[in-house]
Residue frames as a rotation matrix with the C-alpha (Angstrom) as fourth column:
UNK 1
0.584 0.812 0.000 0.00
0.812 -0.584 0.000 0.00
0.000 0.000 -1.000 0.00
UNK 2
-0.044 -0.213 0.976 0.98
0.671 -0.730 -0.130 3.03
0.740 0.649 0.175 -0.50
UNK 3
-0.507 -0.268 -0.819 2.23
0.824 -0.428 -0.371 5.87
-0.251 -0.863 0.438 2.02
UNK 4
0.250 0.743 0.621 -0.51
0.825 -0.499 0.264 8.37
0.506 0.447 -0.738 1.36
UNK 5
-0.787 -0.527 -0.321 0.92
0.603 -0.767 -0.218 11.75
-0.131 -0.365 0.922 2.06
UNK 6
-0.851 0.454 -0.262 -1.90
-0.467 -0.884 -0.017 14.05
-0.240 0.108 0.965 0.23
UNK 7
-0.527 0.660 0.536 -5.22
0.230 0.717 -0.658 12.42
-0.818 -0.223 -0.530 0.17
UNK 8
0.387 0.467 -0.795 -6.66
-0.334 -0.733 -0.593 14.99
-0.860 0.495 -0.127 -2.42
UNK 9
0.344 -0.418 -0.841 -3.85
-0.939 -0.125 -0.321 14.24
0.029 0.900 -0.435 -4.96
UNK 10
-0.773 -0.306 0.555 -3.75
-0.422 0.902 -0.091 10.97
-0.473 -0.305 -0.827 -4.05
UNK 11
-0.184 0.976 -0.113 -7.19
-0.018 -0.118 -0.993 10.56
-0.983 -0.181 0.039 -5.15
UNK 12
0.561 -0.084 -0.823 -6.97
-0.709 -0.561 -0.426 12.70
-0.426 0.823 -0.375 -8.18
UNK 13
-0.176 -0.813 -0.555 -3.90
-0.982 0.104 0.158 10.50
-0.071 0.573 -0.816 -9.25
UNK 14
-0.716 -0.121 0.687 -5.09
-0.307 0.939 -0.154 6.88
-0.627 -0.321 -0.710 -8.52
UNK 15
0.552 0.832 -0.057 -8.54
-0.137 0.023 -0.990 8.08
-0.823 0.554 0.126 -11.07
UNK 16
0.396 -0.804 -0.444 -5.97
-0.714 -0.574 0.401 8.87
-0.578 0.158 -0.801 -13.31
UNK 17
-0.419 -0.895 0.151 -4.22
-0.819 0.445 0.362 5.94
-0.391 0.028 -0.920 -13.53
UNK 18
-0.328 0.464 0.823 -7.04
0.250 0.883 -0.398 3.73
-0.911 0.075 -0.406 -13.65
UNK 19
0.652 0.558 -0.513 -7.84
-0.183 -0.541 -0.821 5.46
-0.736 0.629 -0.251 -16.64
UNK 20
0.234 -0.603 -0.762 -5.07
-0.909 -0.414 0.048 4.71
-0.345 0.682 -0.645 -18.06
UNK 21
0.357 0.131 -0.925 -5.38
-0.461 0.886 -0.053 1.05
0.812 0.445 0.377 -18.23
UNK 22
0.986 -0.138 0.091 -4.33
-0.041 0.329 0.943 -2.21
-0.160 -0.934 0.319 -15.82
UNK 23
0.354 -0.780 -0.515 -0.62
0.935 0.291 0.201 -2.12
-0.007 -0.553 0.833 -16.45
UNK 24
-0.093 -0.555 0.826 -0.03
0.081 -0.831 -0.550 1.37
0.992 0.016 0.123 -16.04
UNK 25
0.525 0.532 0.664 -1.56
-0.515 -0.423 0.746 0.67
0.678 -0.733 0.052 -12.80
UNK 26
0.941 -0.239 -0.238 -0.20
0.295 0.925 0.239 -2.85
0.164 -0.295 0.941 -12.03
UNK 27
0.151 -0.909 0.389 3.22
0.726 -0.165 -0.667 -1.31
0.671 0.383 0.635 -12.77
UNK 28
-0.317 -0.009 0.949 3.15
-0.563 -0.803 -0.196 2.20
0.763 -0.596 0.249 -10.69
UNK 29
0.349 0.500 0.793 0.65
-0.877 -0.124 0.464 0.15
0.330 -0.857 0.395 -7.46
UNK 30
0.979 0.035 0.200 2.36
-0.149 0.791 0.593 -3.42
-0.138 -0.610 0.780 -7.29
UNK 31
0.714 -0.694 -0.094 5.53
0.543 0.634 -0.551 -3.32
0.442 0.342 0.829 -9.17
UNK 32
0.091 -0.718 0.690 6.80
0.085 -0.685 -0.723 -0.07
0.992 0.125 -0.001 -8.38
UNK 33
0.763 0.431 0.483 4.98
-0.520 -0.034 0.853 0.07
0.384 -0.902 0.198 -4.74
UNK 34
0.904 -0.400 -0.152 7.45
0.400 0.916 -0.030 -3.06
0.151 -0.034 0.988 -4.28
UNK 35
0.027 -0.978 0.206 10.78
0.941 -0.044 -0.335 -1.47
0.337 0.203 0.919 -4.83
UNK 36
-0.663 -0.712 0.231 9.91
0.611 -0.693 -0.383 1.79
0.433 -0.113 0.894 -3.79
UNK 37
0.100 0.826 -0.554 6.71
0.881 -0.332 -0.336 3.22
-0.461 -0.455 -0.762 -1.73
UNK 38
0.105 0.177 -0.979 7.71
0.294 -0.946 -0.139 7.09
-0.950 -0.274 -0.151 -2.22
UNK 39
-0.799 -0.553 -0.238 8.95
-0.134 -0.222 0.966 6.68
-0.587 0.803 0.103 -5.28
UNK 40
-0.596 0.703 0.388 5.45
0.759 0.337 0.556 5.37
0.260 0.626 -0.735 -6.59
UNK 41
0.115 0.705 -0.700 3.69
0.835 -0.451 -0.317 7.90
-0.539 -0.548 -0.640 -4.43
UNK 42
-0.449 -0.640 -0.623 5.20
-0.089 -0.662 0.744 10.57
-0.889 0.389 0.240 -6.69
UNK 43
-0.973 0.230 0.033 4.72
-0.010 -0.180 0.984 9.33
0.232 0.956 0.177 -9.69
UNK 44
-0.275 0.961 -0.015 0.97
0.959 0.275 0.068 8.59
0.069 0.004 -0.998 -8.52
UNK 45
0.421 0.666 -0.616 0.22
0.789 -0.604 -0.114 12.01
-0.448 -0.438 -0.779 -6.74
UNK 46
0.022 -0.630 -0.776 2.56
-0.168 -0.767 0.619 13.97
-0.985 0.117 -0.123 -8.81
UNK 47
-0.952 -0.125 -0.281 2.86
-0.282 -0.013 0.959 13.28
-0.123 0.992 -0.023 -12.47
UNK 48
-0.579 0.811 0.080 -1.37
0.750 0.491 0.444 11.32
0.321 0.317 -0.893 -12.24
UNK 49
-0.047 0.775 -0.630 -2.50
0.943 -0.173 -0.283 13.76
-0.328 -0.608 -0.723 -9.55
UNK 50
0.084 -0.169 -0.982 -1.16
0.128 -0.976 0.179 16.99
-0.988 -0.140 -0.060 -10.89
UNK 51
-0.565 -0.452 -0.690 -0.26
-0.295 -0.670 0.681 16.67
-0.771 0.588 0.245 -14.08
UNK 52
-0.919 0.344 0.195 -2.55
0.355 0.501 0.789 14.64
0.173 0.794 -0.583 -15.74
UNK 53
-0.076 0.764 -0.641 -5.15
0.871 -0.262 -0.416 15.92
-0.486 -0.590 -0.645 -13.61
UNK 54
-0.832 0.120 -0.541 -4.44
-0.100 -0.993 -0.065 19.60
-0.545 0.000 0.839 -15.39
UNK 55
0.470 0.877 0.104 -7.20
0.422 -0.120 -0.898 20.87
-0.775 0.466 -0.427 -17.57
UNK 56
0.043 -0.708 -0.705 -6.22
-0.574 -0.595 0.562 22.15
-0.817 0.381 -0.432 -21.13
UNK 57
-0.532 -0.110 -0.839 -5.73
-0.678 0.648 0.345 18.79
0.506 0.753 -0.420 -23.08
UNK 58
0.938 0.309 -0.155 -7.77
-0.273 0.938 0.215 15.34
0.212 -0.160 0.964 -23.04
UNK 59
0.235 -0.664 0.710 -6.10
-0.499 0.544 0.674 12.65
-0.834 -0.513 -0.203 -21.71
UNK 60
0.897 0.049 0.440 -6.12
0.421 0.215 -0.881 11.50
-0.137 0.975 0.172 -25.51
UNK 61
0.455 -0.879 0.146 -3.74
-0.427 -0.359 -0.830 14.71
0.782 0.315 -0.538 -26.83
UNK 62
0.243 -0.819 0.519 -1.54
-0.962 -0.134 0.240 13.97
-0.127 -0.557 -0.821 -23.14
UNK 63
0.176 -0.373 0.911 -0.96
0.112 0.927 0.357 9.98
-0.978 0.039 0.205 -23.99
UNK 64
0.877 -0.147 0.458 -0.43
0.420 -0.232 -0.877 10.99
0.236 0.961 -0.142 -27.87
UNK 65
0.732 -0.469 0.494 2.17
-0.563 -0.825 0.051 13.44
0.383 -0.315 -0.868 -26.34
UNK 66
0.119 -0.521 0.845 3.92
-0.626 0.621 0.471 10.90
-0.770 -0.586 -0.252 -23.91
UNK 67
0.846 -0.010 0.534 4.21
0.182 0.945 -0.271 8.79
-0.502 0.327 0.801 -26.95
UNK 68
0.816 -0.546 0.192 5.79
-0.244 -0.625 -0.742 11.31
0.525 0.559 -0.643 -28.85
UNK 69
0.410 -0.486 0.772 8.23
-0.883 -0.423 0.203 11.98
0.228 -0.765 -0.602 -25.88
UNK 70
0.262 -0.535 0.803 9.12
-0.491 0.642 0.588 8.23
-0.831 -0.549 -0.095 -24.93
UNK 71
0.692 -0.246 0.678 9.82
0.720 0.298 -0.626 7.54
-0.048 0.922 0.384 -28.85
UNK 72
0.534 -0.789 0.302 12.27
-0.314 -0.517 -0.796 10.13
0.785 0.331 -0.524 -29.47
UNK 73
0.349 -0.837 0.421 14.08
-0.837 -0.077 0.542 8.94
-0.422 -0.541 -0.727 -25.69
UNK 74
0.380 -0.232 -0.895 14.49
-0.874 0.228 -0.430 5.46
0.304 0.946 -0.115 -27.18
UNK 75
-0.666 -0.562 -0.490 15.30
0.064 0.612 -0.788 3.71
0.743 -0.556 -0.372 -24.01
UNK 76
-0.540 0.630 0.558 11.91
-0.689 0.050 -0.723 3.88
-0.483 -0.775 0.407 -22.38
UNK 77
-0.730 0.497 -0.470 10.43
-0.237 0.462 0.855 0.84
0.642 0.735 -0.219 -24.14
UNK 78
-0.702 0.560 -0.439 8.53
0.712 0.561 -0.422 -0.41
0.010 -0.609 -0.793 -20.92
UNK 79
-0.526 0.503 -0.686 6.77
0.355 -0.603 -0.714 3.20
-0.773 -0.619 0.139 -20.64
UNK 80
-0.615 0.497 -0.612 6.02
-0.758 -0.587 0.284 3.84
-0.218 0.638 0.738 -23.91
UNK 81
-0.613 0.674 -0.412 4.33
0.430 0.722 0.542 -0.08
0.663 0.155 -0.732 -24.42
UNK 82
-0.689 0.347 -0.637 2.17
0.668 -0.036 -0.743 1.54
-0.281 -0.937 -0.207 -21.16
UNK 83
-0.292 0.281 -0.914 1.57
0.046 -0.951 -0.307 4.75
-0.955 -0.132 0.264 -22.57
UNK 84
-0.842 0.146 -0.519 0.57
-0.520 0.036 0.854 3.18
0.143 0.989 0.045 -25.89
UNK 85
-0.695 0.648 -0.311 -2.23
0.630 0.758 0.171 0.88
0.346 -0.077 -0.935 -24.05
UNK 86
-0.528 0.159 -0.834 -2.95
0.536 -0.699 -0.473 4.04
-0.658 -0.697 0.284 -21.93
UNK 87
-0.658 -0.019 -0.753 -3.86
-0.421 -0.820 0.388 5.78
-0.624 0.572 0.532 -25.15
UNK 88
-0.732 0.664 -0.152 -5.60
-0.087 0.130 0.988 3.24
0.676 0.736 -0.038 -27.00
UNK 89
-0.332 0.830 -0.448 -8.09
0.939 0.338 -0.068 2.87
0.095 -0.444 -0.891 -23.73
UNK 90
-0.445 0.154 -0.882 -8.52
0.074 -0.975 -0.208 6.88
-0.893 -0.158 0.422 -24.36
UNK 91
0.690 0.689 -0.222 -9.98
0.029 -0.333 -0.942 6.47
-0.723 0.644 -0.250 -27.77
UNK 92
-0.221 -0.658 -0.720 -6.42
-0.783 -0.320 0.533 6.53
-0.581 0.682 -0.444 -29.81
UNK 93
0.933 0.272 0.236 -6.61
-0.119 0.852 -0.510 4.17
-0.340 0.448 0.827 -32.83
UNK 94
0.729 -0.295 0.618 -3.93
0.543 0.799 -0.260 2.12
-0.416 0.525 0.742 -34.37
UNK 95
0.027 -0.585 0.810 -3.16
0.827 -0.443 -0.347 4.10
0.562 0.679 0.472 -37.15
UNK 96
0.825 -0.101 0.556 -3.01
-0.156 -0.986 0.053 7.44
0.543 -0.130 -0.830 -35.08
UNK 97
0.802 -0.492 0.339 0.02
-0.296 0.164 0.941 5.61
-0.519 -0.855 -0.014 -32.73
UNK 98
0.230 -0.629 0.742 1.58
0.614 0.686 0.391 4.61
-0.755 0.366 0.544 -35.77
UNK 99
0.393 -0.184 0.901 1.74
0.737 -0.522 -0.429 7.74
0.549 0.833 -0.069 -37.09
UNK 100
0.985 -0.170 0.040 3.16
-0.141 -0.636 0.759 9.25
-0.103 -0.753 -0.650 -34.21
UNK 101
0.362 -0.857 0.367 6.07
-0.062 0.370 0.927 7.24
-0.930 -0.358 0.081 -34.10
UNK 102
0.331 -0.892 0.308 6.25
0.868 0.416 0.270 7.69
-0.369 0.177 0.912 -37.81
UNK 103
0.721 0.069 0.690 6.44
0.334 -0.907 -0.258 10.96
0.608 0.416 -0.676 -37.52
UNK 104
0.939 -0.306 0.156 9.32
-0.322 -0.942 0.091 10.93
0.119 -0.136 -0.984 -35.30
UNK 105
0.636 -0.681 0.363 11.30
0.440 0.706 0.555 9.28
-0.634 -0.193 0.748 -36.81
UNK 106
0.627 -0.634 0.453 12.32
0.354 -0.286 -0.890 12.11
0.694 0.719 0.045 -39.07
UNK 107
0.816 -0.056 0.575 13.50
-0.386 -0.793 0.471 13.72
0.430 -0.606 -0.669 -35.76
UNK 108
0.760 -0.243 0.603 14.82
-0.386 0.576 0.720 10.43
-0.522 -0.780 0.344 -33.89
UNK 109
-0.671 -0.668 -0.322 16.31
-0.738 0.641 0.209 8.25
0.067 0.378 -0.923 -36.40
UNK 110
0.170 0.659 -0.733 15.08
-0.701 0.604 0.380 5.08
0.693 0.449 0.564 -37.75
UNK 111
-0.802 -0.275 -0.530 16.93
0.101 0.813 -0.574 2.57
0.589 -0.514 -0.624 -34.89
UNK 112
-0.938 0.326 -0.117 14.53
0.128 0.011 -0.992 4.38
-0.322 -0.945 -0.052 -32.17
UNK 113
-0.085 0.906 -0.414 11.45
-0.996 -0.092 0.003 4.54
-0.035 0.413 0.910 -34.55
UNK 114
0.038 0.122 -0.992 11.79
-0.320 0.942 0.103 0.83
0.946 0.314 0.075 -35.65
UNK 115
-0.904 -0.134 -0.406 12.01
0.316 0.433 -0.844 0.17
0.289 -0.892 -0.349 -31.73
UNK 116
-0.625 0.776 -0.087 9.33
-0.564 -0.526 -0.637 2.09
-0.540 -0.349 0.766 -30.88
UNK 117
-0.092 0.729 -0.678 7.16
-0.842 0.306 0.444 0.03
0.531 0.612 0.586 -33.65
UNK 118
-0.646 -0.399 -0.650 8.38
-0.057 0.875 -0.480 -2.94
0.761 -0.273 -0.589 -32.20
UNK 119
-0.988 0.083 -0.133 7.15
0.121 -0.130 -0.984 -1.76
-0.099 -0.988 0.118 -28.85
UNK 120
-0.425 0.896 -0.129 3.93
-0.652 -0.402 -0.643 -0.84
-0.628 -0.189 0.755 -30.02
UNK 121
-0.198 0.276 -0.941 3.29
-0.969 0.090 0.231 -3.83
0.148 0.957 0.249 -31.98
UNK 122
-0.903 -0.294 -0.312 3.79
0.112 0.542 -0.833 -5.64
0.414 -0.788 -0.456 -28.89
UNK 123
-0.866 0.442 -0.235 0.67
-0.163 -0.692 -0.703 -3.48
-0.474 -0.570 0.671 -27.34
UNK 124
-0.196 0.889 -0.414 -1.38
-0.960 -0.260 -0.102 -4.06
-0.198 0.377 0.905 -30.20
UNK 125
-0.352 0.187 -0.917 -1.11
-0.314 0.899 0.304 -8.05
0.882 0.395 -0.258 -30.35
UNK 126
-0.787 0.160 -0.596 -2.06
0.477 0.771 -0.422 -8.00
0.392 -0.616 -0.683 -26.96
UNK 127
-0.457 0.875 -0.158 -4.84
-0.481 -0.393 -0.784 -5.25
-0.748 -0.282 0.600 -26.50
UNK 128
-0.314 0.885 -0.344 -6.40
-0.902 -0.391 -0.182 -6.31
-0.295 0.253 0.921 -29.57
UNK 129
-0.635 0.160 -0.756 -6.51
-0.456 0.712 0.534 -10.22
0.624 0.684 -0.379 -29.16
């Protein structure tokens, strides 16, 4: 369980998450919880509770975004396979995740695009069988 520090943004961040599918949750409430209480509490009450939480953009454009962002680092495959399920349970389709990633691959290079497919071709044989 979790060391609950701000109930409010605790809250706020745990809706969040569940929104975002079960391993963005599994991952942040059992895996991370595991190795690191405070460190999950953060990322819950601080990156779910606050920042996703902002108003401004659907949670659509902000998991479109976070693909963008963990395709060009190239060395977040575990977060972007998350943050590609996270998106399609927001309404993204297929071809709009695959056109993220190939759109930055003029930016990235083709090694960390052609990962990134990988990674999200992973996501889609298992969300959509």
């Amino acid at each position: 369980m979790l060391p609950i520090v701000d109930n409010v943004r605790h809250e706020l961040g745990v809706k969040k998450l569940e929104q975002m599918g079960t391993n963005a949750k599994n991952c942040i409430m059992k895996d991370l919880v595991n190795i690191s209480p405070d460190m999950a509490r953060y990322a819950v009450e601080s990156t779910c509770g606050d920042i996703y939480s902002r108003p401004g953009l659907t949670h659509k454009n902000r998991e479109m975004i976070a693909i963008a962002a963990l395709t060009t680092l190239g060395f977040a495959l575990p977060q972007l396979k998350i943050h590609i399920e996270a998106a399609l349970e927001s309404g993204c389709t297929r071809n709009e995740i695959e056109e993220i990633i190939i759109q930055m691959s003029v930016y990235i290079g083709w090694p960390a695009a052609f990962n990134a497919m990988g990674a999200a071709n992973e996501v889609f044989e298992n969300y959509f069988s």
